[in-house]
TORLO-390105 format. One record per atom (N, C-alpha, C): x, z, y; residue in three letters. Coordinates in pm, whole numbers, plus 50000, padded with zeros to 5 digits. Layout:
N
+-------+-------+-------+-----+
:     X :     Z :     Y :  aa :
+-------+-------+-------+-----+
:     X :     Z :     Y : ala :
...
+-------+-------+-------+-----+
This chain:
139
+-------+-------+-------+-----+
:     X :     Z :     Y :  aa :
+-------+-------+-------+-----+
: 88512 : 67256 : 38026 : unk :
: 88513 : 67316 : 38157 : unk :
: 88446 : 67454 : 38148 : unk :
: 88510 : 67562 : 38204 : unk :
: 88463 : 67702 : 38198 : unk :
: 88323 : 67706 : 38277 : unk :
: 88239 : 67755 : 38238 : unk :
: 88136 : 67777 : 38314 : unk :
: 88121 : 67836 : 38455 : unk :
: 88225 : 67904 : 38546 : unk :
: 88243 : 67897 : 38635 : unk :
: 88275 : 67791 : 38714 : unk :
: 88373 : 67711 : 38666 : unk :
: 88361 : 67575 : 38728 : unk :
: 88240 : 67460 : 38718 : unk :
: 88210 : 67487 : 38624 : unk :
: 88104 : 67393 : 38637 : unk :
: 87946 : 67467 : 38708 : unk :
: 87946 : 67579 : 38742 : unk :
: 87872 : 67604 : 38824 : unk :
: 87916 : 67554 : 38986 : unk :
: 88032 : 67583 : 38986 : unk :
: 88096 : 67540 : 39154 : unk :
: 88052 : 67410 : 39115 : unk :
: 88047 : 67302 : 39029 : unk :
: 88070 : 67140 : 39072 : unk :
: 87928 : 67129 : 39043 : unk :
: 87815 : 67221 : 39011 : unk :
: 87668 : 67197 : 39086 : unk :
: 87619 : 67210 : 39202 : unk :
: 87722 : 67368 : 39230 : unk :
: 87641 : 67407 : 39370 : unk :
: 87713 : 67306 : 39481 : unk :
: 87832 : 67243 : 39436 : unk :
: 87901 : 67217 : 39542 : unk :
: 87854 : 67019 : 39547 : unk :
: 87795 : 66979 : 39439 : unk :
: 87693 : 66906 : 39438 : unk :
: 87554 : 66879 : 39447 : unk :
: 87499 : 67002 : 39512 : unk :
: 87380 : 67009 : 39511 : unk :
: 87359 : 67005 : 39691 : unk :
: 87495 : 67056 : 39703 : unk :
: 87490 : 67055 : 39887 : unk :
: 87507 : 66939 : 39922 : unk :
: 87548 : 66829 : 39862 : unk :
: 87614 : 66695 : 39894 : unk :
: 87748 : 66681 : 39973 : unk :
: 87813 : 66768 : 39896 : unk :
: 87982 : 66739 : 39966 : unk :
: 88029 : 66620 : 39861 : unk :
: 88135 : 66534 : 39963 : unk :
: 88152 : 66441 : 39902 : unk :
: 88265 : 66435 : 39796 : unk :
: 88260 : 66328 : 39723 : unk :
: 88335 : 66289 : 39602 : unk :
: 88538 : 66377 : 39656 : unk :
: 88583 : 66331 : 39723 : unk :
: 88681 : 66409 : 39785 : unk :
: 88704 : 66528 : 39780 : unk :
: 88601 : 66592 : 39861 : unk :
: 88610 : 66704 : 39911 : unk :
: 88593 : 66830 : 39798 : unk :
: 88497 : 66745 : 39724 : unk :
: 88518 : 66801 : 39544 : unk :
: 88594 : 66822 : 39495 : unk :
: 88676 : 66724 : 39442 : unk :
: 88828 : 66742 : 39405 : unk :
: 88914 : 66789 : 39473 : unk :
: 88898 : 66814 : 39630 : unk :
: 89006 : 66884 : 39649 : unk :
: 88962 : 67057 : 39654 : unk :
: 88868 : 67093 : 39656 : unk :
: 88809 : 67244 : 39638 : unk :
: 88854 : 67274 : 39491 : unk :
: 88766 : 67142 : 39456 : unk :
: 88838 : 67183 : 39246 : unk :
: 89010 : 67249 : 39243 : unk :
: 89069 : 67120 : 39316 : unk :
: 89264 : 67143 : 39297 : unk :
: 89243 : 67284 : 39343 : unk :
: 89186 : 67338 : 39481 : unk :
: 89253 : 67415 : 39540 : unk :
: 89236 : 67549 : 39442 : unk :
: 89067 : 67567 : 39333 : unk :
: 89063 : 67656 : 39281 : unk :
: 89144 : 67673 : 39120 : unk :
: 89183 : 67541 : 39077 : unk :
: 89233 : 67552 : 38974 : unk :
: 89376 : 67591 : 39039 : unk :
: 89489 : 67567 : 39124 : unk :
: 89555 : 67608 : 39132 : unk :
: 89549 : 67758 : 39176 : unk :
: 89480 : 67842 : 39220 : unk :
: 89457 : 68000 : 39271 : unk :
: 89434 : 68049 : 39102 : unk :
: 89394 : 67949 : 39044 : unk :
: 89357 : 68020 : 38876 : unk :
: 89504 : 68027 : 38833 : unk :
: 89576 : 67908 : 38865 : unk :
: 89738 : 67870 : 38765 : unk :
: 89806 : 68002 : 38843 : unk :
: 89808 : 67997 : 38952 : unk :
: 89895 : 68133 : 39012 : unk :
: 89846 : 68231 : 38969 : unk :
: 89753 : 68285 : 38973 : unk :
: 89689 : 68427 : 38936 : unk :
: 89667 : 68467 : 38776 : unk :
: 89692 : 68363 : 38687 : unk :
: 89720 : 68359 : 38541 : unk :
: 89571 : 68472 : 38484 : unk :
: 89503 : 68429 : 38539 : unk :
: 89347 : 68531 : 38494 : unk :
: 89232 : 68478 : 38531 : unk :
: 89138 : 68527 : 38513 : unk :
: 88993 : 68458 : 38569 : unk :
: 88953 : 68523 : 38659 : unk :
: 88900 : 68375 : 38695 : unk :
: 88890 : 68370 : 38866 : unk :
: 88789 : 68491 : 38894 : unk :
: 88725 : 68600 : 38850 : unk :
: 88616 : 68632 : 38897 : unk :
: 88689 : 68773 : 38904 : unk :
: 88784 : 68790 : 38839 : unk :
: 88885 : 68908 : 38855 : unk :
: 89004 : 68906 : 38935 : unk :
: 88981 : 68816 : 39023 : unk :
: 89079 : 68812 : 39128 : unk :
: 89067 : 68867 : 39282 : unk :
: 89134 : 68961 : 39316 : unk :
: 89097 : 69089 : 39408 : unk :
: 89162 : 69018 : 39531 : unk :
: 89089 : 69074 : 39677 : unk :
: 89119 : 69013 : 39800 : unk :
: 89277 : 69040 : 39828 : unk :
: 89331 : 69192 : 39720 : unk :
: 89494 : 69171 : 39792 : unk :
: 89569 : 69036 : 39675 : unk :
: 89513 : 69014 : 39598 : unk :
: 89576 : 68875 : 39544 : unk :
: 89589 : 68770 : 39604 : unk :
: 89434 : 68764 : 39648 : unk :
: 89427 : 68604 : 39732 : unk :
: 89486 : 68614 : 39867 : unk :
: 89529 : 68706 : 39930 : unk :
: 89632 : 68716 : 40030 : unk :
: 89751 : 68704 : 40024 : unk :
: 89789 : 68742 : 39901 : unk :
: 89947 : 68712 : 39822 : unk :
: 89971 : 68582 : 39773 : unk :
: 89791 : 68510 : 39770 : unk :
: 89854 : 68363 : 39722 : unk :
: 89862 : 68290 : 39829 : unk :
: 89784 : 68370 : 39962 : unk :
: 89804 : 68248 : 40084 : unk :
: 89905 : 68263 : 40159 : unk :
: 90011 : 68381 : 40111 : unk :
: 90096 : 68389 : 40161 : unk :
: 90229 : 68331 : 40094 : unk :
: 90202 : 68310 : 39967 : unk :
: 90279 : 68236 : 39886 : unk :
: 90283 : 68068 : 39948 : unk :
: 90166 : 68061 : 39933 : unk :
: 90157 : 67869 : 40007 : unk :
: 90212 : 67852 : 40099 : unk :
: 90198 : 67979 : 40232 : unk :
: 90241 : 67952 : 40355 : unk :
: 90395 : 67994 : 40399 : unk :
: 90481 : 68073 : 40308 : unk :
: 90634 : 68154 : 40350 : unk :
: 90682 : 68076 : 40210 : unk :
: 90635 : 68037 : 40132 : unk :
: 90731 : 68011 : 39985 : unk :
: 90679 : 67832 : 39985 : unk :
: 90556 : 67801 : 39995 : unk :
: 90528 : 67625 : 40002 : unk :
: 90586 : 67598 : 40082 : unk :
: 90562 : 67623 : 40192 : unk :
: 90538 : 67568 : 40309 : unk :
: 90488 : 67474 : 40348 : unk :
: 90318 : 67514 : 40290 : unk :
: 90204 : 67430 : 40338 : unk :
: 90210 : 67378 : 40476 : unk :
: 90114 : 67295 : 40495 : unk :
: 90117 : 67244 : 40641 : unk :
: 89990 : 67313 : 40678 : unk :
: 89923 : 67332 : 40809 : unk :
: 89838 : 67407 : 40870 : unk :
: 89686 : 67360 : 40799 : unk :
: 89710 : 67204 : 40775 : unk :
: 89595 : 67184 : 40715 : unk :
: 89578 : 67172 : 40642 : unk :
: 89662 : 67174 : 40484 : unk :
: 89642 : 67220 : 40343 : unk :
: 89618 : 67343 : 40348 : unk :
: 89638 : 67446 : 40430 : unk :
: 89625 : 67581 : 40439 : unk :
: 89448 : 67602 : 40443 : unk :
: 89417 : 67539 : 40531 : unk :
: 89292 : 67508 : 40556 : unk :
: 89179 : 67445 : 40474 : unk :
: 89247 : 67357 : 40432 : unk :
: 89210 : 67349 : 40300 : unk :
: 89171 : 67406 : 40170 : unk :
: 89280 : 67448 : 40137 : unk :
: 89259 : 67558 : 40017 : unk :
: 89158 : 67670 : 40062 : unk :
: 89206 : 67708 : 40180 : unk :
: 89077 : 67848 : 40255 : unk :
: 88953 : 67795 : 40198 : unk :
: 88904 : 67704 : 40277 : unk :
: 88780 : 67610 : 40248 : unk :
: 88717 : 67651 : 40136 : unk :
: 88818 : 67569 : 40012 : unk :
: 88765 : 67579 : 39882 : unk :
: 88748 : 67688 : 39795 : unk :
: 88834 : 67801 : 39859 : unk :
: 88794 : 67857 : 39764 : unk :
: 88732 : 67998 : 39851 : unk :
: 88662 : 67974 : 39937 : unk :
: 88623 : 68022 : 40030 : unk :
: 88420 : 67995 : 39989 : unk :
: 88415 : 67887 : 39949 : unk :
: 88317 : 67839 : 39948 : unk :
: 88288 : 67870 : 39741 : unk :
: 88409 : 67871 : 39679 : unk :
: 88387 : 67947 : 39547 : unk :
: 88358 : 68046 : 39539 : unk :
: 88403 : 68128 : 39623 : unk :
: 88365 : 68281 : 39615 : unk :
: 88240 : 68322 : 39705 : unk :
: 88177 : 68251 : 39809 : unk :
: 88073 : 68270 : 39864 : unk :
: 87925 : 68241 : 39797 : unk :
: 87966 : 68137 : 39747 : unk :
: 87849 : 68013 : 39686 : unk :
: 87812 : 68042 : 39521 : unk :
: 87960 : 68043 : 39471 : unk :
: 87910 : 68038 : 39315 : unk :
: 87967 : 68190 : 39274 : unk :
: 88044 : 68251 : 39335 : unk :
: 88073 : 68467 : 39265 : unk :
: 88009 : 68484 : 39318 : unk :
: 87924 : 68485 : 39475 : unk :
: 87874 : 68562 : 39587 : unk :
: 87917 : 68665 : 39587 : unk :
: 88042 : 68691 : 39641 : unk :
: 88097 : 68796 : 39688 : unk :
: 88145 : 68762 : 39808 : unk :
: 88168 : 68882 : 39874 : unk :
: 88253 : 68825 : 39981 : unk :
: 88359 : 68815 : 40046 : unk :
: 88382 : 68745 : 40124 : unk :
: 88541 : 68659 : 40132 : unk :
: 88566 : 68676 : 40285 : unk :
: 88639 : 68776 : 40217 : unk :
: 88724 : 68899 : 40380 : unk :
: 88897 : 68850 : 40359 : unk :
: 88921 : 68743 : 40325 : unk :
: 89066 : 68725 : 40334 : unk :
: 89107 : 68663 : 40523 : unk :
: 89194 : 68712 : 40537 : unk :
: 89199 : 68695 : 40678 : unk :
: 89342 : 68634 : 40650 : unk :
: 89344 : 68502 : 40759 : unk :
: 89491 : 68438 : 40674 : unk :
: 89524 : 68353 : 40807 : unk :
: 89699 : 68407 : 40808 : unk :
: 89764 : 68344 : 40937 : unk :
: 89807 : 68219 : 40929 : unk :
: 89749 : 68151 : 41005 : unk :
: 89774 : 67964 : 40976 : unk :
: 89912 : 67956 : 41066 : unk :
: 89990 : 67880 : 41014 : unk :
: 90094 : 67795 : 41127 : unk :
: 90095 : 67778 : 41275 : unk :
: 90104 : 67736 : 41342 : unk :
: 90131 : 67690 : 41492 : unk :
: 90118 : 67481 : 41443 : unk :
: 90099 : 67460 : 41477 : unk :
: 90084 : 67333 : 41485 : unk :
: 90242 : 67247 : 41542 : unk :
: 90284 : 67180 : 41473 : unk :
: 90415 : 67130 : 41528 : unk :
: 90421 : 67060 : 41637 : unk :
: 90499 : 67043 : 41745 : unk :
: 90433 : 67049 : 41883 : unk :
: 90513 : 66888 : 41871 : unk :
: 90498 : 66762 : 41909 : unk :
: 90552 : 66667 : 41867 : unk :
: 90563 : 66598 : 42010 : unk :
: 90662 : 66533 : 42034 : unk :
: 90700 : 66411 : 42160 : unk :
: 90649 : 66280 : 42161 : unk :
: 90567 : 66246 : 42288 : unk :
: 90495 : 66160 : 42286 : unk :
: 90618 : 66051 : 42227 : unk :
: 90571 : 65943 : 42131 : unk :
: 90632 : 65766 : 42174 : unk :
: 90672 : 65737 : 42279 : unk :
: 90806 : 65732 : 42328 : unk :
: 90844 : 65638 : 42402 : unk :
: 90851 : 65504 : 42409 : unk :
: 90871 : 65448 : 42503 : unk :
: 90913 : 65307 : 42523 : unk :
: 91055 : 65271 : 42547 : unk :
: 91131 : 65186 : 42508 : unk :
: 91280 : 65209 : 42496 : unk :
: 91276 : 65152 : 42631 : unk :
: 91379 : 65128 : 42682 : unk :
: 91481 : 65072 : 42817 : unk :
: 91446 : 64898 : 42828 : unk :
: 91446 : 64860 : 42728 : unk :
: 91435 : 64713 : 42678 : unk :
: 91258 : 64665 : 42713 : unk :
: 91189 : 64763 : 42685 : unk :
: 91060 : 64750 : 42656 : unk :
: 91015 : 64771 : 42796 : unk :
: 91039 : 64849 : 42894 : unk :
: 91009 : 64874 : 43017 : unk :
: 91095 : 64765 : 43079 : unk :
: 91202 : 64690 : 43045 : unk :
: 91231 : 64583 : 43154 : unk :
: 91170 : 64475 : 43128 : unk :
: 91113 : 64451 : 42997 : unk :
: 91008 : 64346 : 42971 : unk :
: 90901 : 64388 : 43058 : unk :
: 90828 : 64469 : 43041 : unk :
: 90729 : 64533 : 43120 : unk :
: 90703 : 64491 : 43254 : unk :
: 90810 : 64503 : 43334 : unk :
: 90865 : 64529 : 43489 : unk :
: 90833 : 64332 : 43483 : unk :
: 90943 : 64258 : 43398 : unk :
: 90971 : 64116 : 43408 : unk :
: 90816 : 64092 : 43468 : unk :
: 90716 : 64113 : 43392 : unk :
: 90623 : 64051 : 43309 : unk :
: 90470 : 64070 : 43475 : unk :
: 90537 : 64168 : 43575 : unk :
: 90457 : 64237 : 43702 : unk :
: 90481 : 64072 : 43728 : unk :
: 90339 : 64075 : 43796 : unk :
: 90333 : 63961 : 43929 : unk :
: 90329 : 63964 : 44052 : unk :
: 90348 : 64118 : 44090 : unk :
: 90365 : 64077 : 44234 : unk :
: 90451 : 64199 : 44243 : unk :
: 90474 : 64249 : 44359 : unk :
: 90607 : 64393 : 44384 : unk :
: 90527 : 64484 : 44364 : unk :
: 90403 : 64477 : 44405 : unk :
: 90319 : 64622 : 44435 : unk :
: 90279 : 64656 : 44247 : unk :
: 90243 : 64560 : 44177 : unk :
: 90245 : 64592 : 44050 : unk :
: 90334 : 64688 : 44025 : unk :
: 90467 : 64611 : 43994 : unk :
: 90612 : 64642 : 44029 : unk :
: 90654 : 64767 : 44007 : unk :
: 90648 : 64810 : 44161 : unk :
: 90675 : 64916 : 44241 : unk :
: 90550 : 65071 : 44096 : unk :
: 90457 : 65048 : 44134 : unk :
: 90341 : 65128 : 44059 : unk :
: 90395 : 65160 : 43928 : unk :
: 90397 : 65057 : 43821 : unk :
: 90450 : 65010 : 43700 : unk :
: 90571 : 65158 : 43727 : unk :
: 90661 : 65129 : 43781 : unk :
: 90807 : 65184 : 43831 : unk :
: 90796 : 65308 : 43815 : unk :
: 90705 : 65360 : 43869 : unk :
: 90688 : 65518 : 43960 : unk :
: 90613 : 65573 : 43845 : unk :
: 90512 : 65505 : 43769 : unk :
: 90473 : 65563 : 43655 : unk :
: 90583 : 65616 : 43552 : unk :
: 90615 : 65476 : 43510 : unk :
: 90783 : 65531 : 43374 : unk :
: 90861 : 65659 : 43488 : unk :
: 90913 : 65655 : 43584 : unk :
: 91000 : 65730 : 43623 : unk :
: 90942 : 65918 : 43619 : unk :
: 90777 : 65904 : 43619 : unk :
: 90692 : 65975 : 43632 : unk :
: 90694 : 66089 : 43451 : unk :
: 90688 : 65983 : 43403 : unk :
: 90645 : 66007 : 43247 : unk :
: 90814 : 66077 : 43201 : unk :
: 90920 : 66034 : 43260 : unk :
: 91072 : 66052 : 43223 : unk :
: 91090 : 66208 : 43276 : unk :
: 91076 : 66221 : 43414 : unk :
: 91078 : 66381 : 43439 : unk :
: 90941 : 66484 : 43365 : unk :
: 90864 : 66458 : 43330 : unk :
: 90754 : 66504 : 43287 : unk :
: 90808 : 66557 : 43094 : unk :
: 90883 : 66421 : 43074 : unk :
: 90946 : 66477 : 42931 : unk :
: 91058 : 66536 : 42928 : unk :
: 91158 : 66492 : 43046 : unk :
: 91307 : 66587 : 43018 : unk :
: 91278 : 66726 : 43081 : unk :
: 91175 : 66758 : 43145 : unk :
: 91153 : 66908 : 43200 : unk :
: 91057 : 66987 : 43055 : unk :
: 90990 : 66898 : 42982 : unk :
: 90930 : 66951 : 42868 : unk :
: 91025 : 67004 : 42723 : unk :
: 91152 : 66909 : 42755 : unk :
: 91244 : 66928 : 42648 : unk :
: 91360 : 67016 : 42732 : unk :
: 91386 : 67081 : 42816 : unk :
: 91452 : 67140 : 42845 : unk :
: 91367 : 67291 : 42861 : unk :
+-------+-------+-------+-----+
């Protein structure tokens, strides 16, 4: 192990980050080493912008591997180069996702299952509630 790394897996054990979070700072800096084909301590802020832009237009990381990797090697270059870490990096939008529905089948079980009308009725006005609330969200 190069002595740069094994300085990161003191300092980054001396803070008590856990067994995880280790290995994944490790991945994130050994891979910024495999892309950048040089040592890490000669790697300039317009590189590491070219590699987070590589992850994010050519991977197509998800928002929180993005975040990730920032992290780690965010905390390499602060902690064990002490230099500092001016990379400014545009994360994703978060994928905007549709609640779970309940099928047709599942709401007439539902309805069966009321004991009195006023249940019923309530039960009713809710689903019908939740139905315009999603076809006005998807339109």
């Amino acid at each position: 192990m190069s002595s740069l790394l094994q300085q990161f897996h003191d300092e980054i054990s001396l803070r008590g980050y856990s067994a995880r979070t280790r290995s994944a700072y490790l991945r994130a800096i050994t891979q910024l080493q495999h892309y950048a084909n040089q040592p890490l301590d000669s790697i300039t802020d317009e590189q590491l912008t070219a590699y987070f832009r590589y992850l994010n237009l050519e991977r197509h990381h998800s928002r929180a591997t993005l975040k990730l990797q920032l992290n780690g090697i965010h905390f390499f270059y602060e902690h064990v180069l002490g230099r500092d870490f001016t990379v400014q990096l545009s994360l994703p939008k978060r994928p905007h996702k549709l609640p779970q529905l309940l099928s047709c089948q599942d709401i007439a079980a539902l309805l069966c299952h009321c004991q009195n009308l006023k249940q019923r009725a309530m039960l009713a006005l809710c689903w019908r509630c939740v139905m315009v609330v999603v076809c006005v969200s998807v339109s």
